[in-house]
N, C-alpha and C positions, 0 to 999 in steps of 0.2 A: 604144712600150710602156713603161710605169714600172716601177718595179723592183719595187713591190708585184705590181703584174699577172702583170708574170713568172714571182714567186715562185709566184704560187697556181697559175700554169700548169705550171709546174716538179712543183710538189707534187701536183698533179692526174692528170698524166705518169707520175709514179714512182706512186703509186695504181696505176695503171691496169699498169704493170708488175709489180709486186706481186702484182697479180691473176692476172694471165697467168705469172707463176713459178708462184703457188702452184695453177694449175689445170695446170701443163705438169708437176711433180713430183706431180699426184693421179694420175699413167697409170703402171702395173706398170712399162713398159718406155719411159720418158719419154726426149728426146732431150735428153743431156747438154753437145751444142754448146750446144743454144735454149738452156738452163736458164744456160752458164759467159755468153750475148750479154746475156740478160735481167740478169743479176749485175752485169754490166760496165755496163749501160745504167743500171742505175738508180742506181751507186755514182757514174757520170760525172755524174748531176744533183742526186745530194747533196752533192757537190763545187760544184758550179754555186751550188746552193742556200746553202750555206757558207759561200759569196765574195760573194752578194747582200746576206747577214744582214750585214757588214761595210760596207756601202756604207748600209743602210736606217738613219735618224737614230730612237731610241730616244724 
């Protein structure tokens, strides 16, 4: 896989977690584990994402 492909997978990934933070915080009484997993998940692929921008030639 090339580092483009990644990336848009990466970004596609954190999307998709995004969504699912912001539909698990529309519930009165939401689960504050999912919501700290979801947090952690998507900051580890912005991170990811980060480290690819440095390696992709401009």
């Amino acid at each position: 896989m090339s580092i483009e492909a990644r990336m848009q997978s990466l970004n596609e990934r954190h999307r998709e977690l995004d969504n699912a933070l912001n539909e698990e915080i529309s519930y009165p009484a939401f689960d504050e584990d999912r919501v700290q997993d979801l947090k952690r998940r998507k900051l580890a692929i912005k991170d990811e994402l980060e480290q690819l921008k440095t390696k992709v030639p401009n």
